[in-house]
CHARMM-style PDB file with segment names, atoms N, HN, CA, C and O in Angstrom:
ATOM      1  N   UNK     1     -58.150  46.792   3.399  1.00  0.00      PROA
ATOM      2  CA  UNK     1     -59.086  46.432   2.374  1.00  0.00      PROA
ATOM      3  C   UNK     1     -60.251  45.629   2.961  1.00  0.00      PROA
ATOM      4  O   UNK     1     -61.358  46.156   2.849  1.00  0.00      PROA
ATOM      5  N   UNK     2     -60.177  44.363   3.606  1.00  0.00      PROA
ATOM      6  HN  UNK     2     -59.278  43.934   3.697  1.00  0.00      PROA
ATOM      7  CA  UNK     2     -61.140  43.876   4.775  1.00  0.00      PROA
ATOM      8  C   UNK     2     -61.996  44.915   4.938  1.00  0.00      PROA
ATOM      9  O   UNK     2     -63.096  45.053   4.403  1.00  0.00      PROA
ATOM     10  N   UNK     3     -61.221  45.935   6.009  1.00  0.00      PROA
ATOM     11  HN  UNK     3     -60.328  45.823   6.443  1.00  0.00      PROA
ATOM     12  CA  UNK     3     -62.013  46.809   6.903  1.00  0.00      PROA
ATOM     13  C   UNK     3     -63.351  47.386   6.087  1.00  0.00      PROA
ATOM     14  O   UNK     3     -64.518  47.510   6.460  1.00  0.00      PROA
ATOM     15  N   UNK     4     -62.738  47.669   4.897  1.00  0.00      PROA
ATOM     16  HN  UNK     4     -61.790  47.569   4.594  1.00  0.00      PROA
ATOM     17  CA  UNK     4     -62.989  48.679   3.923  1.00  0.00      PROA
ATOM     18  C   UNK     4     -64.514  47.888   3.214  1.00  0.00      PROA
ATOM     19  O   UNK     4     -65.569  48.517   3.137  1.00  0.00      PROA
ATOM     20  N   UNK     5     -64.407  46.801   2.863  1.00  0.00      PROA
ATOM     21  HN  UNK     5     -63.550  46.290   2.926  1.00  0.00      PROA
ATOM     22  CA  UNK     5     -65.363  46.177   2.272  1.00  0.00      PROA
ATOM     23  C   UNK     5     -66.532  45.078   3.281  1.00  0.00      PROA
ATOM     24  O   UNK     5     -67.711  44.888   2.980  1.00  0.00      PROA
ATOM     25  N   UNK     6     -65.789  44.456   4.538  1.00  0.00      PROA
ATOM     26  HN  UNK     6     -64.831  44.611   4.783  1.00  0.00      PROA
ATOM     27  CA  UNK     6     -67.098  44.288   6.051  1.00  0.00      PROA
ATOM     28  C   UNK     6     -67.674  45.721   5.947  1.00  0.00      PROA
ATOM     29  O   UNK     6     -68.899  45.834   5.923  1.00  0.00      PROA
ATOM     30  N   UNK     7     -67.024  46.641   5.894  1.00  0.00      PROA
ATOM     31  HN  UNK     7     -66.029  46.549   5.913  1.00  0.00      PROA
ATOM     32  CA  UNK     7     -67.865  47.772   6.665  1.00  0.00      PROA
ATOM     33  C   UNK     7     -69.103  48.161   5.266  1.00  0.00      PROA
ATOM     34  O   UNK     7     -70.238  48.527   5.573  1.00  0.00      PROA
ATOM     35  N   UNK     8     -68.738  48.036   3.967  1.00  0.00      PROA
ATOM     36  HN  UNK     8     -67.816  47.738   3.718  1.00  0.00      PROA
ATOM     37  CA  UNK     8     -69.935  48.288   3.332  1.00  0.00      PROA
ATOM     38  C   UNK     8     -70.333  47.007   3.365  1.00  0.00      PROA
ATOM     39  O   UNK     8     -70.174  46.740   2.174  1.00  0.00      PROA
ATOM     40  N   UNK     9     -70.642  46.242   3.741  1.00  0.00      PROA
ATOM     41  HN  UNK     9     -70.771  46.459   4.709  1.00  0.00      PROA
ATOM     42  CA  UNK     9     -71.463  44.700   3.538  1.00  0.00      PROA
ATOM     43  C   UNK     9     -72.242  45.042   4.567  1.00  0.00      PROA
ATOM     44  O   UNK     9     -73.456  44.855   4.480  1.00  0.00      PROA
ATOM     45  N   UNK    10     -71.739  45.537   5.582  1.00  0.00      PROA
ATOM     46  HN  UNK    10     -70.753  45.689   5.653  1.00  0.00      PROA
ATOM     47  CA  UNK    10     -72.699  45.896   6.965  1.00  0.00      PROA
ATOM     48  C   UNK    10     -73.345  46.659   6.374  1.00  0.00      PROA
ATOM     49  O   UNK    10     -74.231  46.065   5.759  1.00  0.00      PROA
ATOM     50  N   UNK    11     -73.372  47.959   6.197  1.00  0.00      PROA
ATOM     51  HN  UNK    11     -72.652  48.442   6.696  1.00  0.00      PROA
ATOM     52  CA  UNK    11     -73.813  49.214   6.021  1.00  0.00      PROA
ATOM     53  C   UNK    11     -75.239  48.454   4.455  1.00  0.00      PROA
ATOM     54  O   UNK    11     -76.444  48.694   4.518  1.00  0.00      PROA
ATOM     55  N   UNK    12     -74.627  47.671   3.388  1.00  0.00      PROA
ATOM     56  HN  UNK    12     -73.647  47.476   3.338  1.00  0.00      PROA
ATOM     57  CA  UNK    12     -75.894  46.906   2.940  1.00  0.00      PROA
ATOM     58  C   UNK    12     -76.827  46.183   3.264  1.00  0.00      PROA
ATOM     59  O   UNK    12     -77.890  46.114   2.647  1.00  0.00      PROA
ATOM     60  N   UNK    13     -76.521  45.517   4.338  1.00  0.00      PROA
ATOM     61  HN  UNK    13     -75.658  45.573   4.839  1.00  0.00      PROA
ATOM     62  CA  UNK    13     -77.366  44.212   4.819  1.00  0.00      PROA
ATOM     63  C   UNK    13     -76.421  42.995   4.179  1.00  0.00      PROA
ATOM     64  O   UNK    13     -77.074  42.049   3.738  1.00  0.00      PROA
ATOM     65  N   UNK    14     -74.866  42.884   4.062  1.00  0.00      PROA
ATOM     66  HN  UNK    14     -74.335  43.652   4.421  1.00  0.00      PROA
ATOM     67  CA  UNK    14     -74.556  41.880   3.995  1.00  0.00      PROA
ATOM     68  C   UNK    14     -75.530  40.852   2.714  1.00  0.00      PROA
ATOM     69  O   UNK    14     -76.064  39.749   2.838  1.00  0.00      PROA
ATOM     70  N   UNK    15     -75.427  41.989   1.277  1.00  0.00      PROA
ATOM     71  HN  UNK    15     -74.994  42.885   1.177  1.00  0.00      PROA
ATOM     72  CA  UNK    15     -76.085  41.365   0.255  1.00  0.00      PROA
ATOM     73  C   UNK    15     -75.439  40.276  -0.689  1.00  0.00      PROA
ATOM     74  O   UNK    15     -75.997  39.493  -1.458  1.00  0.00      PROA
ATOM     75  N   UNK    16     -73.692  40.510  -0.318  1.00  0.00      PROA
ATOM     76  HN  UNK    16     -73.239  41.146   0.307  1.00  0.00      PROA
ATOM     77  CA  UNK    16     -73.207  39.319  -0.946  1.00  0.00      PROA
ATOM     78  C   UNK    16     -72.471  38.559  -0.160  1.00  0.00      PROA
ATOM     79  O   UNK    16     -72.588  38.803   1.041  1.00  0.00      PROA
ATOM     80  N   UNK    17     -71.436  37.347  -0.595  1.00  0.00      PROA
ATOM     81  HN  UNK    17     -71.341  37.149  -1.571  1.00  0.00      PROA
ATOM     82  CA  UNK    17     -70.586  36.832   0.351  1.00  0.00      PROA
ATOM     83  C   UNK    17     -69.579  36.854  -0.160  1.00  0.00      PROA
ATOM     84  O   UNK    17     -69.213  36.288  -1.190  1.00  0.00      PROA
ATOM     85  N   UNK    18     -68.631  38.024   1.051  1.00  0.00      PROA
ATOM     86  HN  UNK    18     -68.929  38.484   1.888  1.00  0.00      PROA
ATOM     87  CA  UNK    18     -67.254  38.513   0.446  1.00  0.00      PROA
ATOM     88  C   UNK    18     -66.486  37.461   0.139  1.00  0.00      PROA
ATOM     89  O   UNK    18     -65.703  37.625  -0.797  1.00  0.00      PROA
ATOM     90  N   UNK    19     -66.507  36.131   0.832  1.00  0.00      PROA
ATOM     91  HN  UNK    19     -67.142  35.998   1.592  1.00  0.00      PROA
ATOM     92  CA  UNK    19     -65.792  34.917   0.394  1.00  0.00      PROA
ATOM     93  C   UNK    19     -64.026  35.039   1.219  1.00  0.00      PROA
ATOM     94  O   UNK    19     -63.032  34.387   0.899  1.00  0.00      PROA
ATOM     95  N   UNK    20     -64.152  36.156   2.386  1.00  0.00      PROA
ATOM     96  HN  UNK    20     -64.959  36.686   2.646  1.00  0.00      PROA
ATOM     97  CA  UNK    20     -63.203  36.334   3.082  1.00  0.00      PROA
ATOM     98  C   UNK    20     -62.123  34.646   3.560  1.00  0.00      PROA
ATOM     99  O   UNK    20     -62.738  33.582   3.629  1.00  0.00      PROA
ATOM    100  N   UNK    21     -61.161  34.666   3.730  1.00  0.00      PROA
ATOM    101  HN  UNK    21     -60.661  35.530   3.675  1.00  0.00      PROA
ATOM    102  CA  UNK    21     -60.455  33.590   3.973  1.00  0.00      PROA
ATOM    103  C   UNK    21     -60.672  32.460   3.209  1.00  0.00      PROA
ATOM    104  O   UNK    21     -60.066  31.492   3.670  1.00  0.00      PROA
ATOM    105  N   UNK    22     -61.475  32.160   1.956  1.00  0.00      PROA
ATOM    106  HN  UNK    22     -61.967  32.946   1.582  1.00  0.00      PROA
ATOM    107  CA  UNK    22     -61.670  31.233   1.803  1.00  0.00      PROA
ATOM    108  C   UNK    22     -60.075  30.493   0.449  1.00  0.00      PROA
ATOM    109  O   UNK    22     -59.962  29.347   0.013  1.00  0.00      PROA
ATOM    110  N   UNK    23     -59.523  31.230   0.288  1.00  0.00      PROA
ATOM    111  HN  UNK    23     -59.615  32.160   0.642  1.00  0.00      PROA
ATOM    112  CA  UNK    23     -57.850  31.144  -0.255  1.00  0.00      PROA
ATOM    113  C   UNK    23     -56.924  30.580   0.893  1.00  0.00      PROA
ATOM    114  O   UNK    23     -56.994  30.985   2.053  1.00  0.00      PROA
ATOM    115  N   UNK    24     -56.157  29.728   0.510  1.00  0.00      PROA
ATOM    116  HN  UNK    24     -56.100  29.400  -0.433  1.00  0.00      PROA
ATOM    117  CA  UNK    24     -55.576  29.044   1.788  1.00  0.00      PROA
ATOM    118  C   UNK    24     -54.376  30.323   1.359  1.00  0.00      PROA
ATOM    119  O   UNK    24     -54.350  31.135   0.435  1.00  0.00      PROA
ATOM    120  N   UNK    25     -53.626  30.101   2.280  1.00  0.00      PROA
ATOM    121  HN  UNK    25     -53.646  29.441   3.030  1.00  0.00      PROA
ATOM    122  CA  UNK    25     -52.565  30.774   2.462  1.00  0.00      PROA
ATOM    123  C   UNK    25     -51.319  30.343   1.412  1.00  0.00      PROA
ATOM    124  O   UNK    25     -50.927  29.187   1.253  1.00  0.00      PROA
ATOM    125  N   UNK    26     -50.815  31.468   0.769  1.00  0.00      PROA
ATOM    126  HN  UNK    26     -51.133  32.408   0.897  1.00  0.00      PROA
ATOM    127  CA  UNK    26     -49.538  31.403  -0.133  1.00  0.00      PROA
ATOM    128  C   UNK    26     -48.150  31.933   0.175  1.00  0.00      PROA
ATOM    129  O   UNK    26     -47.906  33.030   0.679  1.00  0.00      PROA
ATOM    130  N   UNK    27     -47.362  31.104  -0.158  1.00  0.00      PROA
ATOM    131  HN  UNK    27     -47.560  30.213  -0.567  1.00  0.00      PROA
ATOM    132  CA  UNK    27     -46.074  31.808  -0.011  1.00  0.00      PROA
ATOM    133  C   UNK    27     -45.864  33.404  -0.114  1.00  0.00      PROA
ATOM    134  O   UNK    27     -46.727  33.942  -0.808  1.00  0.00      PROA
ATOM    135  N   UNK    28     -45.130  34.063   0.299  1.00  0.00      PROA
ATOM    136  HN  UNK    28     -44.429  33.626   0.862  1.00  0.00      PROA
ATOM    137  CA  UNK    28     -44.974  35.103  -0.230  1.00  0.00      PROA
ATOM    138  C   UNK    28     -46.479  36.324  -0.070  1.00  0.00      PROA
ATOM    139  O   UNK    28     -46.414  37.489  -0.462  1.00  0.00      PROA
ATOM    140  N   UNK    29     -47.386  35.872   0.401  1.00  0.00      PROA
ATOM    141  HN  UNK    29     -47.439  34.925   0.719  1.00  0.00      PROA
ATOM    142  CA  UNK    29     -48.289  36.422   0.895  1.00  0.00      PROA
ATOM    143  C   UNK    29     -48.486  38.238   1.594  1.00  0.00      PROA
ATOM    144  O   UNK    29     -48.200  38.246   2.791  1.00  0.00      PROA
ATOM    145  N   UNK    30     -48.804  39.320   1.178  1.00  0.00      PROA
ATOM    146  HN  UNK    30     -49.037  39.313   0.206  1.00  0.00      PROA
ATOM    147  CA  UNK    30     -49.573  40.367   2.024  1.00  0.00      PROA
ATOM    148  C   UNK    30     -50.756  40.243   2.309  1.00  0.00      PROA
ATOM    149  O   UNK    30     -51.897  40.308   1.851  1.00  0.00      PROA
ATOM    150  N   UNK    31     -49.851  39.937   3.688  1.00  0.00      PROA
ATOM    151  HN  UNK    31     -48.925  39.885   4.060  1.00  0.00      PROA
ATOM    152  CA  UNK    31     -51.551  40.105   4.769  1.00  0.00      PROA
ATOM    153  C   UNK    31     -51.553  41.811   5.364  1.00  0.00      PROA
ATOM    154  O   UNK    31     -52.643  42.106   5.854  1.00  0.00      PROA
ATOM    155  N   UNK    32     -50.821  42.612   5.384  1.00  0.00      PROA
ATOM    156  HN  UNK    32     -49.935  42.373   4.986  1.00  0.00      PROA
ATOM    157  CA  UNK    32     -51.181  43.634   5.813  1.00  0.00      PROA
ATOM    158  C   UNK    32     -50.767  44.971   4.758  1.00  0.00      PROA
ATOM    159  O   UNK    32     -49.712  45.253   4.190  1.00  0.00      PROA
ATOM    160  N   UNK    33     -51.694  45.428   4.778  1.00  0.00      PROA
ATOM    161  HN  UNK    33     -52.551  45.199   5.239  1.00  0.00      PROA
ATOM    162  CA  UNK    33     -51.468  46.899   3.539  1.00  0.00      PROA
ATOM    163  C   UNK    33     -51.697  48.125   4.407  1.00  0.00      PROA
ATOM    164  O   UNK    33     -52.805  48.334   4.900  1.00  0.00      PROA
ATOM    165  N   UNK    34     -50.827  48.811   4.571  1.00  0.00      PROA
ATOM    166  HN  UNK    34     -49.927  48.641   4.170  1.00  0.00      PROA
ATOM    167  CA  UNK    34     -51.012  50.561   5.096  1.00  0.00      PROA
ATOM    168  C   UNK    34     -50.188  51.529   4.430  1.00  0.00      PROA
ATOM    169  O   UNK    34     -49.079  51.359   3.924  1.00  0.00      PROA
ATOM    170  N   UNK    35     -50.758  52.375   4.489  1.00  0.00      PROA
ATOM    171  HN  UNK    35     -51.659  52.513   4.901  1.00  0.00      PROA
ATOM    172  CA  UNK    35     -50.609  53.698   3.753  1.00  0.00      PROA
ATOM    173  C   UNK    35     -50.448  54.940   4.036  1.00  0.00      PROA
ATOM    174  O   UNK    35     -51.541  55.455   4.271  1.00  0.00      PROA
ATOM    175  N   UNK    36     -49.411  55.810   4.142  1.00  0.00      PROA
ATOM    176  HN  UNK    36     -48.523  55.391   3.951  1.00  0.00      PROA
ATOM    177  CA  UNK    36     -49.169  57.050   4.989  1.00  0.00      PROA
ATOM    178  C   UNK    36     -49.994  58.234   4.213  1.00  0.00      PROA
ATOM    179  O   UNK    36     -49.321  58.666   3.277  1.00  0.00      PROA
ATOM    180  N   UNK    37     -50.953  58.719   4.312  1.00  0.00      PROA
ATOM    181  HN  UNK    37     -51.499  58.369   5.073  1.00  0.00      PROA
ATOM    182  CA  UNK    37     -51.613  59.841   3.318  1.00  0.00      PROA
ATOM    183  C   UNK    37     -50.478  61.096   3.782  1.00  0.00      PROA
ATOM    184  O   UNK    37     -50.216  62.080   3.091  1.00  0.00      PROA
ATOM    185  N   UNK    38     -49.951  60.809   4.999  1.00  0.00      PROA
ATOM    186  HN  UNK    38     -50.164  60.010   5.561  1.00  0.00      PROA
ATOM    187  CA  UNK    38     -48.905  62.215   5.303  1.00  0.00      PROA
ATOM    188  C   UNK    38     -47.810  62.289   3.896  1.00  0.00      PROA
ATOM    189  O   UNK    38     -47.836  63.309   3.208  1.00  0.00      PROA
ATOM    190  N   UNK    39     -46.898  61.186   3.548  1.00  0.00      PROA
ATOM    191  HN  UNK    39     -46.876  60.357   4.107  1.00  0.00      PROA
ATOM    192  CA  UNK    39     -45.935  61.470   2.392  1.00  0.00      PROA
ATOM    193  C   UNK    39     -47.014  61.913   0.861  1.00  0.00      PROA
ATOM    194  O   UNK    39     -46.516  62.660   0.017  1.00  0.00      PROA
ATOM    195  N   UNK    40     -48.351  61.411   0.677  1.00  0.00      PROA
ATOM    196  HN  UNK    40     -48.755  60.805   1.362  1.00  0.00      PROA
ATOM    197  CA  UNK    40     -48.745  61.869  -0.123  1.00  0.00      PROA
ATOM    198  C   UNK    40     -48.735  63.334  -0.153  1.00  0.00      PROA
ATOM    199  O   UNK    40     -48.306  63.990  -1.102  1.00  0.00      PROA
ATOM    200  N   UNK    41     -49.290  63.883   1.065  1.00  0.00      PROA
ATOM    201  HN  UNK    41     -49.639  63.350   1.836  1.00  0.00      PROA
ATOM    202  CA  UNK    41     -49.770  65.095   1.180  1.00  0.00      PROA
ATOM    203  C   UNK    41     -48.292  66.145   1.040  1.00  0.00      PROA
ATOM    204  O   UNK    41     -48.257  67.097   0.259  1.00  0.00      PROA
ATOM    205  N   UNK    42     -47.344  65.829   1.779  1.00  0.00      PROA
ATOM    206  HN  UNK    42     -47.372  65.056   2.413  1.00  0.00      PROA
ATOM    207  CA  UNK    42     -46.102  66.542   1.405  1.00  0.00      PROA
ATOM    208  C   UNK    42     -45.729  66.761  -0.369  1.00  0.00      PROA
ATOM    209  O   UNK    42     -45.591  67.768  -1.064  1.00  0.00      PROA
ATOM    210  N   UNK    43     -45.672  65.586  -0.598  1.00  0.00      PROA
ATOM    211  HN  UNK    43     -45.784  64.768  -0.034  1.00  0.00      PROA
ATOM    212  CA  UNK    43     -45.291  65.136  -2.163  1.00  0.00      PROA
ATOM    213  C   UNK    43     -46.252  66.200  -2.751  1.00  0.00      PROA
ATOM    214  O   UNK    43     -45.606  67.216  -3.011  1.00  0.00      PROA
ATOM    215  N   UNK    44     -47.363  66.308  -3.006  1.00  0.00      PROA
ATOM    216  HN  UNK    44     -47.887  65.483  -2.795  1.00  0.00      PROA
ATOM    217  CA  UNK    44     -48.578  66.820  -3.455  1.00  0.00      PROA
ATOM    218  C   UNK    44     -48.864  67.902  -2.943  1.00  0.00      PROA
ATOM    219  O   UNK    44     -49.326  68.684  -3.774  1.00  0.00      PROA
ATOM    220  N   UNK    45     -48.788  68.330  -1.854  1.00  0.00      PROA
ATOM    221  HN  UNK    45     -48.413  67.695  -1.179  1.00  0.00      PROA
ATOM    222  CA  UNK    45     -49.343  69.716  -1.409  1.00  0.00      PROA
ATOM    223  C   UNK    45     -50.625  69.441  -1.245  1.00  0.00      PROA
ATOM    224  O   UNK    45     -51.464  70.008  -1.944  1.00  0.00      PROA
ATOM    225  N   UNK    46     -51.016  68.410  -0.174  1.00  0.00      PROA
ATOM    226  HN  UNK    46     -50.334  67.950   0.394  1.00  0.00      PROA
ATOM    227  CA  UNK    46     -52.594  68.274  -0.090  1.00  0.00      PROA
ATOM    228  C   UNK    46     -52.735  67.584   1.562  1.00  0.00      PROA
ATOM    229  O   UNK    46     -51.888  67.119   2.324  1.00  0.00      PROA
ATOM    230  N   UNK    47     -54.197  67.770   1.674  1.00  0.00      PROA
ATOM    231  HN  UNK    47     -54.885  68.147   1.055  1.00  0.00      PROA
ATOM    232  CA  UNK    47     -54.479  67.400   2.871  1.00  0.00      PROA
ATOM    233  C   UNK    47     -56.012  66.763   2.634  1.00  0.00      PROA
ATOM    234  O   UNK    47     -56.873  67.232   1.889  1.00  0.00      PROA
ATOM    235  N   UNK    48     -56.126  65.430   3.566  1.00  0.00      PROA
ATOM    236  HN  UNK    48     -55.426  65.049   4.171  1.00  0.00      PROA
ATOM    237  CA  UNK    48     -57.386  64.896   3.185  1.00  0.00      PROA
ATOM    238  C   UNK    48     -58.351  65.789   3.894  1.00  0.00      PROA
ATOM    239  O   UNK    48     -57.779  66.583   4.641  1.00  0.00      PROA
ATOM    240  N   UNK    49     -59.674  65.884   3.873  1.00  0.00      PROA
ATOM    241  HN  UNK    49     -60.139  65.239   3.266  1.00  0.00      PROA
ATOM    242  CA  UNK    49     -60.586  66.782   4.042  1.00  0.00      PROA
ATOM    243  C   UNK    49     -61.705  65.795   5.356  1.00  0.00      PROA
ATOM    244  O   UNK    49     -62.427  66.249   6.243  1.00  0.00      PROA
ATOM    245  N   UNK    50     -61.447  64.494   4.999  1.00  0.00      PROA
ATOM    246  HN  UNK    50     -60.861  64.124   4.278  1.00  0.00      PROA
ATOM    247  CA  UNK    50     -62.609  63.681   5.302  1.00  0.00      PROA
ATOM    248  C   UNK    50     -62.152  62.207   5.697  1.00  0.00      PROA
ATOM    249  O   UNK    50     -61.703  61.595   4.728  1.00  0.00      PROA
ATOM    250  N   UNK    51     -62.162  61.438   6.983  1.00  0.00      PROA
ATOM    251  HN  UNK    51     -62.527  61.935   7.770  1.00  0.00      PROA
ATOM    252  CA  UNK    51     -61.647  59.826   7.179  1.00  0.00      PROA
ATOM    253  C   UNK    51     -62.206  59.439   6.156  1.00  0.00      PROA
ATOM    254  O   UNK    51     -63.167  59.935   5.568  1.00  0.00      PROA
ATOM    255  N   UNK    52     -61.300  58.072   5.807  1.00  0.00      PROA
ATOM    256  HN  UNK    52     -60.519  57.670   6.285  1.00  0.00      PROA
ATOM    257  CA  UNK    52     -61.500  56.781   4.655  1.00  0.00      PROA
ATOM    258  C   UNK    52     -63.204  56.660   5.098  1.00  0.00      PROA
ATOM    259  O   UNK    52     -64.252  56.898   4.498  1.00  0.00      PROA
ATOM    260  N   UNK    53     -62.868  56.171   6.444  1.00  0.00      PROA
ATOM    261  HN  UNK    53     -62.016  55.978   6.932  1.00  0.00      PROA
ATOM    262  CA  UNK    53     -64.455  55.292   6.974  1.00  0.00      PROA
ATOM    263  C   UNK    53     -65.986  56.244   6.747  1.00  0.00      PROA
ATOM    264  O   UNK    53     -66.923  55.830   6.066  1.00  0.00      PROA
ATOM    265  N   UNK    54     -65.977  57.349   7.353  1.00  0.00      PROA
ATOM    266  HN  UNK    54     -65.215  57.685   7.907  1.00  0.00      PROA
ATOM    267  CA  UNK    54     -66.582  58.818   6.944  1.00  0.00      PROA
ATOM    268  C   UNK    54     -66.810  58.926   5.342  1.00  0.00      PROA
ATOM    269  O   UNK    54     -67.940  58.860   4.858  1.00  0.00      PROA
ATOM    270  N   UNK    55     -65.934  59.055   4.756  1.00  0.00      PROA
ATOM    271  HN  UNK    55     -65.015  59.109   5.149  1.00  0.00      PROA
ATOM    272  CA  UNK    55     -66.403  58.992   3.121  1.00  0.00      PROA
ATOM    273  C   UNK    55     -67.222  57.948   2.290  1.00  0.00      PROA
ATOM    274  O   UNK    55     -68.102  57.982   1.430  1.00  0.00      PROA
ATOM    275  N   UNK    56     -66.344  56.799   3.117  1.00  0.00      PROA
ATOM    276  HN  UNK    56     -65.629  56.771   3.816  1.00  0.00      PROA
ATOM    277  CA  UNK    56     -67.063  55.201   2.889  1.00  0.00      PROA
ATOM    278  C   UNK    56     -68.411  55.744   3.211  1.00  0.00      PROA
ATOM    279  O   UNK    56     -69.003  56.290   2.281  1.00  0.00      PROA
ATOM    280  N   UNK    57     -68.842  55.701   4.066  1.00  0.00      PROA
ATOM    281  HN  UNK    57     -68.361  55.258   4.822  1.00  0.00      PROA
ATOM    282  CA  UNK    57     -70.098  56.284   4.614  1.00  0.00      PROA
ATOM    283  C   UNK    57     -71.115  57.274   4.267  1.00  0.00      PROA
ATOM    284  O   UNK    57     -72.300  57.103   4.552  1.00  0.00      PROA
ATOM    285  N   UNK    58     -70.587  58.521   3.531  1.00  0.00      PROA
ATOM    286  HN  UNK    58     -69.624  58.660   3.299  1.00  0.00      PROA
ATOM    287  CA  UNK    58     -71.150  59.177   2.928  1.00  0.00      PROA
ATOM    288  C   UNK    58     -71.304  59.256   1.187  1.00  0.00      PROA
ATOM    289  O   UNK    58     -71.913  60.097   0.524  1.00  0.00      PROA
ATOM    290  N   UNK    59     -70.643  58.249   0.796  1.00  0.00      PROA
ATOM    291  HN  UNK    59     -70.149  57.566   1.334  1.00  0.00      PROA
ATOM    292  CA  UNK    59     -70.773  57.684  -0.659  1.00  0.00      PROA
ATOM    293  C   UNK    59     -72.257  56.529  -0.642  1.00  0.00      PROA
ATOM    294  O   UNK    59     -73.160  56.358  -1.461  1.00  0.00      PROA
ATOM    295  N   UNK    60     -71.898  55.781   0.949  1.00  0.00      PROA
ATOM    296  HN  UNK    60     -71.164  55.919   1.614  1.00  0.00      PROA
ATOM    297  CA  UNK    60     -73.264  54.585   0.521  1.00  0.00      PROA
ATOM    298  C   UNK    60     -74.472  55.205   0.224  1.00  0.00      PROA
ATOM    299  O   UNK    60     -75.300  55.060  -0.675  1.00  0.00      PROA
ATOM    300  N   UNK    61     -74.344  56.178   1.527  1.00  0.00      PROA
ATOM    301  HN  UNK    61     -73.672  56.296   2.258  1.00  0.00      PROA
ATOM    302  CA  UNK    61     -76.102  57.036   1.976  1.00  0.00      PROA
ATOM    303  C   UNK    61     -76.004  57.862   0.469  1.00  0.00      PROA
ATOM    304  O   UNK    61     -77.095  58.356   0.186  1.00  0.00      PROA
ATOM    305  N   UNK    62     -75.299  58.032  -0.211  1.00  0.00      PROA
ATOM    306  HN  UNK    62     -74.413  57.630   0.019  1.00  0.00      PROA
ATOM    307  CA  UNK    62     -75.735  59.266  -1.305  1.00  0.00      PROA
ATOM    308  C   UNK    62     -76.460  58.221  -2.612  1.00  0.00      PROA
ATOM    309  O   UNK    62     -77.500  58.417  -3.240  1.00  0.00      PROA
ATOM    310  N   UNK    63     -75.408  57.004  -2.729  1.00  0.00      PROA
ATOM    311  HN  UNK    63     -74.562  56.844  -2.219  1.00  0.00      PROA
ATOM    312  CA  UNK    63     -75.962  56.385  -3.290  1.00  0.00      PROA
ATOM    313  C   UNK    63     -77.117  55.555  -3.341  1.00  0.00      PROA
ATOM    314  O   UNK    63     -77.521  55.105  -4.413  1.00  0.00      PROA
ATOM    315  N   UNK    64     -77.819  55.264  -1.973  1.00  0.00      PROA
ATOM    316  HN  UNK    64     -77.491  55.630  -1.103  1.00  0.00      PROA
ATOM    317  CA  UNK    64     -78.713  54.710  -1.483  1.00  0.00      PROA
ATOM    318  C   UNK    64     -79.878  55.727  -1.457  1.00  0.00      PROA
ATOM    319  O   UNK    64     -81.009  55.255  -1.341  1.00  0.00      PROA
ATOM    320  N   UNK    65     -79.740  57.032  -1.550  1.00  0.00      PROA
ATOM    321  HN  UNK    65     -78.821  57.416  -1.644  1.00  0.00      PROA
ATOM    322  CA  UNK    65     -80.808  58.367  -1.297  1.00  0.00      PROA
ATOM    323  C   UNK    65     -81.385  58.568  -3.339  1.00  0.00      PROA
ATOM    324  O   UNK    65     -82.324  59.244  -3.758  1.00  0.00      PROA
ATOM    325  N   UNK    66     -80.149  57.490  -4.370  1.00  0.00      PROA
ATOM    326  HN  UNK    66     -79.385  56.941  -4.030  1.00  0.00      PROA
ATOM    327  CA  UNK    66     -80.994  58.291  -5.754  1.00  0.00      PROA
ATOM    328  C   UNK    66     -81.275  57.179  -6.494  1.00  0.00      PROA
ATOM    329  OT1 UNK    66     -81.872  57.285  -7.566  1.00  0.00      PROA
TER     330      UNK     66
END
């Protein structure tokens, strides 16, 4: 999620402040989230077409082009 939201702050000019770390740390805490798109794709009968980062990427420029 990080990755996901630095990389459009870059890709804006860093127009807001994500306010990253500024939560002290809690019990019981996820610090790390991953996700197998392979069991989706079995489950579903699908295959992604396009990387997370790549789409990220081609959603800003489309939205930035209207």
């Amino acid at each position: 999620m990080r990755e996901i939201a630095v990389s459009a702050m870059e890709r804006f000019g860093n127009p807001a402040n994500l306010g990253l770390g500024e939560i002290p740390y809690r019990e019981n805490e996820i610090w790390k989230y991953e996700m197998d798109v392979g069991s989706l794709g079995r489950a579903a009968d699908w295959t992604p077409r396009i990387e997370l980062m790549d789409g990220l990427k081609e959603i800003i420029e489309t939205k930035e082009n209207t």
